[in-house]
PQR file of N, CA, C, O and H, with PARSE charges and radii, in Angstrom:
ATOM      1  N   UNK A   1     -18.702 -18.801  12.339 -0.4000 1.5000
ATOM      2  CA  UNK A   1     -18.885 -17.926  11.172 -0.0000 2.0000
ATOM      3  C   UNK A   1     -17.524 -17.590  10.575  0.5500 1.7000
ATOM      4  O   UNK A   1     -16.647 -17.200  11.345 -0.5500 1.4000
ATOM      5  N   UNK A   2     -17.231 -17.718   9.095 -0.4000 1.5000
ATOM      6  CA  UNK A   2     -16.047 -17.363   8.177 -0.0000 2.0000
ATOM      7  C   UNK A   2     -15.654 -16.066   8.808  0.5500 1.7000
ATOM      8  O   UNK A   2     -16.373 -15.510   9.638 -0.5500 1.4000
ATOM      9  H   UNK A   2     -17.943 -18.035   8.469  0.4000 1.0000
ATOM     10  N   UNK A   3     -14.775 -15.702   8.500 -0.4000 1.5000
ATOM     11  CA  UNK A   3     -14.578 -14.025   8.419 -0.0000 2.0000
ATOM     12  C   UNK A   3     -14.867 -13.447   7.148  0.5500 1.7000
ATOM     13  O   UNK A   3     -15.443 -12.359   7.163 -0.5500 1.4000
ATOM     14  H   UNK A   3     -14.191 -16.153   7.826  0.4000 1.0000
ATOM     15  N   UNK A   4     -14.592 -13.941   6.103 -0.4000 1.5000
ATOM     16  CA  UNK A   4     -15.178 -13.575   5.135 -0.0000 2.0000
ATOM     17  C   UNK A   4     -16.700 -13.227   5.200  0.5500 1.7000
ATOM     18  O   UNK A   4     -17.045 -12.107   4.824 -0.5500 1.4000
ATOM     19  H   UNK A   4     -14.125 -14.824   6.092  0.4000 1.0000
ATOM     20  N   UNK A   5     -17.579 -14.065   5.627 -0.4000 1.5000
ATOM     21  CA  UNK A   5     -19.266 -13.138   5.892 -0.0000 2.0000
ATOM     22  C   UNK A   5     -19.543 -12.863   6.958  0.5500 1.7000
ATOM     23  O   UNK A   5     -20.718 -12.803   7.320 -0.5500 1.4000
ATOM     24  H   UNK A   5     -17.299 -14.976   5.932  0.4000 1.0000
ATOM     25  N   UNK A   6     -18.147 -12.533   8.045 -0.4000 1.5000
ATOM     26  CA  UNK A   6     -18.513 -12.005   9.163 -0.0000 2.0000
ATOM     27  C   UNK A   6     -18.360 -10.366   8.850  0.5500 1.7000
ATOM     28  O   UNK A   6     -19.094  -9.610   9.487 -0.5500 1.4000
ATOM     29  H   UNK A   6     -17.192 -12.583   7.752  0.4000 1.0000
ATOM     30  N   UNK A   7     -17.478  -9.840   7.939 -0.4000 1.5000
ATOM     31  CA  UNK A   7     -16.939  -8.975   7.017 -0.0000 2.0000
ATOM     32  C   UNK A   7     -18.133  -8.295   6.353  0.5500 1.7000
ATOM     33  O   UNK A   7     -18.483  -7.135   6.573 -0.5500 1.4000
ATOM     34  H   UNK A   7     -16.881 -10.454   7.421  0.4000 1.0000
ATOM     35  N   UNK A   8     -18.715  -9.152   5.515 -0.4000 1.5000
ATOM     36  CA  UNK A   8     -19.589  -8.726   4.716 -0.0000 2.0000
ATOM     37  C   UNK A   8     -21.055  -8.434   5.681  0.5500 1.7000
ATOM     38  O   UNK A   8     -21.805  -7.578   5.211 -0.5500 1.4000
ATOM     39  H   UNK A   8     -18.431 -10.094   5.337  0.4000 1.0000
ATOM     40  N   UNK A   9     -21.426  -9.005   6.803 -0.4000 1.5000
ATOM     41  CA  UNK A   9     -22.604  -8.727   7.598 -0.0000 2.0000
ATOM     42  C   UNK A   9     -22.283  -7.118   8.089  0.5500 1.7000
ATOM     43  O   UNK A   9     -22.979  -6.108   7.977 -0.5500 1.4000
ATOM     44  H   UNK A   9     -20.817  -9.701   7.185  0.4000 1.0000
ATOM     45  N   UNK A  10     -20.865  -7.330   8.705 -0.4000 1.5000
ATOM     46  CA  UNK A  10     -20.533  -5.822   9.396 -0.0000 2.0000
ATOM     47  C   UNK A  10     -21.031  -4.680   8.131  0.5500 1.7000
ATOM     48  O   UNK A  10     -21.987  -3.905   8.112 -0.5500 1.4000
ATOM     49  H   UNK A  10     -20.300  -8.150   8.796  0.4000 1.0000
ATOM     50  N   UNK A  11     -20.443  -4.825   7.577 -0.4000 1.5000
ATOM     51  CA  UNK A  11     -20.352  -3.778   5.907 -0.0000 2.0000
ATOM     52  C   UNK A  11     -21.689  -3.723   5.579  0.5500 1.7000
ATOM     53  O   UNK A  11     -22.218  -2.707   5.126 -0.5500 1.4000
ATOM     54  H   UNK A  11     -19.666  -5.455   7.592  0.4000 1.0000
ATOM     55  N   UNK A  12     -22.447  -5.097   5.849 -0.4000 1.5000
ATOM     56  CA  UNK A  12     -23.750  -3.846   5.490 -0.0000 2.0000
ATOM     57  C   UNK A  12     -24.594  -3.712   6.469  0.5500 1.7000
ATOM     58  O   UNK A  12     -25.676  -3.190   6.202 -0.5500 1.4000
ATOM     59  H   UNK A  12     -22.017  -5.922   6.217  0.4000 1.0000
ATOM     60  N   UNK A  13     -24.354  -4.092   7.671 -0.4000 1.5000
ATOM     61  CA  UNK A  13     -24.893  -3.276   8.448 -0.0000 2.0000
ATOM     62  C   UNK A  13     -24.377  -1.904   9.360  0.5500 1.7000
ATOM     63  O   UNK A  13     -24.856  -1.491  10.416 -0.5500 1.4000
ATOM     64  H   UNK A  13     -23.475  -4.516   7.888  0.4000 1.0000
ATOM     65  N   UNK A  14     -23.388  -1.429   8.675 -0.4000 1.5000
ATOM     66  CA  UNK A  14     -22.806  -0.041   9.494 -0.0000 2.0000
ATOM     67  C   UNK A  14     -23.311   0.556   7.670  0.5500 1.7000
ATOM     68  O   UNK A  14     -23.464   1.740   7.970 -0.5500 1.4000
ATOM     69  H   UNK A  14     -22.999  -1.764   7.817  0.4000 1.0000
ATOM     70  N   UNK A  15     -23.591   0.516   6.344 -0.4000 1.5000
ATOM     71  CA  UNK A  15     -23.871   1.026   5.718 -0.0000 2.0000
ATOM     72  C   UNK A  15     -25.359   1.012   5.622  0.5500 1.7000
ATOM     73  O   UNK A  15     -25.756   2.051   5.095 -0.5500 1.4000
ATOM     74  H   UNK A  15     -23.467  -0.446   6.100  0.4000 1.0000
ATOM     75  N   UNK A  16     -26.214   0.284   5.914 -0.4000 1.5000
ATOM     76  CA  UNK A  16     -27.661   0.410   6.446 -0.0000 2.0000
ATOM     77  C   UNK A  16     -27.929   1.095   7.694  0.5500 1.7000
ATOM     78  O   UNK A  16     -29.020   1.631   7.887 -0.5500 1.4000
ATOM     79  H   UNK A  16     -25.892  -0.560   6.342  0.4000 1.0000
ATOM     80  N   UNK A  17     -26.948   1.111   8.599 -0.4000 1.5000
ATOM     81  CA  UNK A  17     -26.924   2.259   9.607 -0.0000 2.0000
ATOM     82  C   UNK A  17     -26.733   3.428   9.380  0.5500 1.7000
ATOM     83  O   UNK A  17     -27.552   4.253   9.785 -0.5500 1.4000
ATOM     84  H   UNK A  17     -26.061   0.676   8.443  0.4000 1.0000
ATOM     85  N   UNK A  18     -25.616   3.817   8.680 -0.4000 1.5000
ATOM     86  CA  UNK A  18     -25.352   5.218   8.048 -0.0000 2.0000
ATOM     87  C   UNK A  18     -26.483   5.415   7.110  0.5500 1.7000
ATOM     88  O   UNK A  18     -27.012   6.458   7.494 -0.5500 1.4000
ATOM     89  H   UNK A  18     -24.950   3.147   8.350  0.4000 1.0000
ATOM     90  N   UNK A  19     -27.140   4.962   6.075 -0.4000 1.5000
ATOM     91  CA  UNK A  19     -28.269   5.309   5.428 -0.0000 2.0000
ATOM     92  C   UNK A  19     -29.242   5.273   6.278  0.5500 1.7000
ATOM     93  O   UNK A  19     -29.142   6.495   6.388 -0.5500 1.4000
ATOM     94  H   UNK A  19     -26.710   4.114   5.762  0.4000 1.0000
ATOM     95  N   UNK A  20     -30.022   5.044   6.928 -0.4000 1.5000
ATOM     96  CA  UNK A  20     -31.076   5.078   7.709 -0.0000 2.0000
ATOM     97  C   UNK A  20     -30.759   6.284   8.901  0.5500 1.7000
ATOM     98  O   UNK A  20     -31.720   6.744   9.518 -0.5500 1.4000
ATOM     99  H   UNK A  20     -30.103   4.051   6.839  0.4000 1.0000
ATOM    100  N   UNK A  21     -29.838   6.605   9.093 -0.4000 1.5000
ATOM    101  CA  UNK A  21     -29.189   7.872  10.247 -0.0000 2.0000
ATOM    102  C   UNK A  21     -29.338   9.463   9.243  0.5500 1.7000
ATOM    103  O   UNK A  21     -29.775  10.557   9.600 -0.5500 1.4000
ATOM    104  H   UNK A  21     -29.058   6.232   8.592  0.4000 1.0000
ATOM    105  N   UNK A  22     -28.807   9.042   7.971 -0.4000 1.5000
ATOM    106  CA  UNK A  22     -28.505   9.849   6.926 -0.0000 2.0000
ATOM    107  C   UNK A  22     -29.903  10.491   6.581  0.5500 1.7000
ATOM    108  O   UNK A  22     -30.234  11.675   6.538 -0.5500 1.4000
ATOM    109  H   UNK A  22     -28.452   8.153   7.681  0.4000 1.0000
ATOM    110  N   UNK A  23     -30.733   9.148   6.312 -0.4000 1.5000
ATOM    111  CA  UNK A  23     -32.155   9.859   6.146 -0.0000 2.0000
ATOM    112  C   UNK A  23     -33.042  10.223   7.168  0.5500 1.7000
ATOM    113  O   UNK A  23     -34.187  10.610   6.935 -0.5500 1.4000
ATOM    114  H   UNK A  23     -30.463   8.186   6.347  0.4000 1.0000
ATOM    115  N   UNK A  24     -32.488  10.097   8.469 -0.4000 1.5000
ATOM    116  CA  UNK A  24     -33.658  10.616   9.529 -0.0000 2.0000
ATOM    117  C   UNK A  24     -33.352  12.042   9.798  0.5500 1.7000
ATOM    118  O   UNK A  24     -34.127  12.906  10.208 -0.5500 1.4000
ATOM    119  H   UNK A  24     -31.558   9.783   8.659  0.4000 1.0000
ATOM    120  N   UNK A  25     -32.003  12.154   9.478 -0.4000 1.5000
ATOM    121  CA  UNK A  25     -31.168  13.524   9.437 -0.0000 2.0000
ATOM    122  C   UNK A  25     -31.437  14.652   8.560  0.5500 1.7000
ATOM    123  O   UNK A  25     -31.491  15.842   8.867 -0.5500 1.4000
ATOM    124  H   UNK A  25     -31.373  11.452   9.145  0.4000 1.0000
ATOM    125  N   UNK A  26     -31.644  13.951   7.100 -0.4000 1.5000
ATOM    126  CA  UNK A  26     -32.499  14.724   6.060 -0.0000 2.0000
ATOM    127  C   UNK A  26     -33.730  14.967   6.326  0.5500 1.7000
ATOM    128  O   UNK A  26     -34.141  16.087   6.021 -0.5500 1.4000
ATOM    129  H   UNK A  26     -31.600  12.983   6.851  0.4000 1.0000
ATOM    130  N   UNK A  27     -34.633  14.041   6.939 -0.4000 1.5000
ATOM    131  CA  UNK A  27     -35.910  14.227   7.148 -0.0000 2.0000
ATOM    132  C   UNK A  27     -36.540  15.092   8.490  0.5500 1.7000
ATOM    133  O   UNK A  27     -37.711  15.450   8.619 -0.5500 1.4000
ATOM    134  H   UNK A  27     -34.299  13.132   7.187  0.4000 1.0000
ATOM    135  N   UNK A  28     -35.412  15.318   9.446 -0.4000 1.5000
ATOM    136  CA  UNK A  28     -36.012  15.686  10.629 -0.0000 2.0000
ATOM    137  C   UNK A  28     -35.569  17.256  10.903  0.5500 1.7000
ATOM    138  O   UNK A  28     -36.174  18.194  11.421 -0.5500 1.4000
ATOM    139  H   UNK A  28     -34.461  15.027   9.341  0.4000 1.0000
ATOM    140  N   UNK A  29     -33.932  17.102  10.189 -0.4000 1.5000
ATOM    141  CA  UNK A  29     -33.700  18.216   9.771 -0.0000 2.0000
ATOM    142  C   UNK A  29     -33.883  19.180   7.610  0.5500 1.7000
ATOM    143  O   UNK A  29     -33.008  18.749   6.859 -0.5500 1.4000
ATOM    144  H   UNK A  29     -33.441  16.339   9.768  0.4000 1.0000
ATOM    145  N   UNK A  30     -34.456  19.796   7.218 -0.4000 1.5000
ATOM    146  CA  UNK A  30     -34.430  19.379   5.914 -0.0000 2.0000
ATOM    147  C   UNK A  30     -33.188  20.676   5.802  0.5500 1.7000
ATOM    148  O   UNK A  30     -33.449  21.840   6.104 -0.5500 1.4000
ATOM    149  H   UNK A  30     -35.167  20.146   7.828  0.4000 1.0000
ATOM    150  N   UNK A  31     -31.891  20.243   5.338 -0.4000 1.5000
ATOM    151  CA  UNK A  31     -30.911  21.321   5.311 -0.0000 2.0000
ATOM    152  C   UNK A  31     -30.030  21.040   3.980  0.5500 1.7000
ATOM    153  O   UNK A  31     -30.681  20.294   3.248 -0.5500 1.4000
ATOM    154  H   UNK A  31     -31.679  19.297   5.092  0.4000 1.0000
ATOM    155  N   UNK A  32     -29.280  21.242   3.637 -0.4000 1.5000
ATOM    156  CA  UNK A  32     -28.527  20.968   2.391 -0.0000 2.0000
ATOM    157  C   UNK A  32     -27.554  19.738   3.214  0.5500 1.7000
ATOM    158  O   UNK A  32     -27.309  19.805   4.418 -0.5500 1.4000
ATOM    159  H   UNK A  32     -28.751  21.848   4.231  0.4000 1.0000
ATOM    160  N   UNK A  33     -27.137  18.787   2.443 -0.4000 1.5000
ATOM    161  CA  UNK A  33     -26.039  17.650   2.386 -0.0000 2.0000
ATOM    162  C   UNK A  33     -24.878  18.181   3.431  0.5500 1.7000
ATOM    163  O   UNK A  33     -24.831  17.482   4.443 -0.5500 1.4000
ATOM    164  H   UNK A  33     -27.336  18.732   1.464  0.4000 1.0000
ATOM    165  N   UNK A  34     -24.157  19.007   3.410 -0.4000 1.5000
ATOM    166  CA  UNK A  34     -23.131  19.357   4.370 -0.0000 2.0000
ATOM    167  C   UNK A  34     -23.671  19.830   5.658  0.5500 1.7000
ATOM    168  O   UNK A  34     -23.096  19.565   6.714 -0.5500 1.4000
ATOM    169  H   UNK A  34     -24.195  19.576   2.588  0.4000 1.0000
ATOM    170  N   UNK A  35     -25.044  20.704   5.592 -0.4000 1.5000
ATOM    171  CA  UNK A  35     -25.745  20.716   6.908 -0.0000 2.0000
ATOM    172  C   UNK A  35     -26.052  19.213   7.909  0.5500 1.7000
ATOM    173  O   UNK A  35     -26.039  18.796   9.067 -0.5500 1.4000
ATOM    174  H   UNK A  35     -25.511  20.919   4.734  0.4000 1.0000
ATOM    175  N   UNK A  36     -26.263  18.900   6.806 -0.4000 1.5000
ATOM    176  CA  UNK A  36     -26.638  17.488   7.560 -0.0000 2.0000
ATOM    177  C   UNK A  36     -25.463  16.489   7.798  0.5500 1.7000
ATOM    178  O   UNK A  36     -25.574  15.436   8.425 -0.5500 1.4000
ATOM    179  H   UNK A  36     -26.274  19.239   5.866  0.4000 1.0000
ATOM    180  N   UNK A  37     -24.263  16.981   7.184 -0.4000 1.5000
ATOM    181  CA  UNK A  37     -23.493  16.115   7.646 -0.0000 2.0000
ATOM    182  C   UNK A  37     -22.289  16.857   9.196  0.5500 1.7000
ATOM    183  O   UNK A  37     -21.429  16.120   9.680 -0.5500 1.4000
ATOM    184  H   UNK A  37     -24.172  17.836   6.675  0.4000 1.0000
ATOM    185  N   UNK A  38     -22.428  17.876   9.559 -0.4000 1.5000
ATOM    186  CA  UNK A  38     -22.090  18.396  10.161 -0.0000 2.0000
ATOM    187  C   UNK A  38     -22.750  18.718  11.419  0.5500 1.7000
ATOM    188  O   UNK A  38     -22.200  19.213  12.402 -0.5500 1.4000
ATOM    189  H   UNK A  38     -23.126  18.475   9.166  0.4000 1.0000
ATOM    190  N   UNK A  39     -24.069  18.370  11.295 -0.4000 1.5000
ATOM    191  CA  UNK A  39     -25.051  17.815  12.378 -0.0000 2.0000
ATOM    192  C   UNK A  39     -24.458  16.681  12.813  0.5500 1.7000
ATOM    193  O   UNK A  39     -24.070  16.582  13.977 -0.5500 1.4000
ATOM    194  H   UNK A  39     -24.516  17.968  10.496  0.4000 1.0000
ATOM    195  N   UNK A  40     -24.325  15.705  11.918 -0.4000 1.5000
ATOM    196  CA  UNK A  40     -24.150  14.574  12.328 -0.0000 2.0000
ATOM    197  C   UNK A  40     -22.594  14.346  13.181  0.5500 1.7000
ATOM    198  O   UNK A  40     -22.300  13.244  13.644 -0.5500 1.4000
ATOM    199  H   UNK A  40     -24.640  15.786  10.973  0.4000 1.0000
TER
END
């Protein structure tokens, strides 16, 4: 595998991780944006 789309796999999967973490966080906790990021 290039590094070039070894690069691009990482990137979106730590940003599909952070969104999917982000929203279980909103959803499980329902708190304002900094609540939830300070949970996290």
């Amino acid at each position: 595998m290039q590094p070039i789309s070894k690069g691009v796999w990482l990137c979106i999967l730590s940003q599909s991780l952070f969104g999917i973490m982000y929203l279980f966080s909103a959803w499980m906790l329902p708190l304002s944006g900094t609540d939830v990021l300070s949970c996290v």
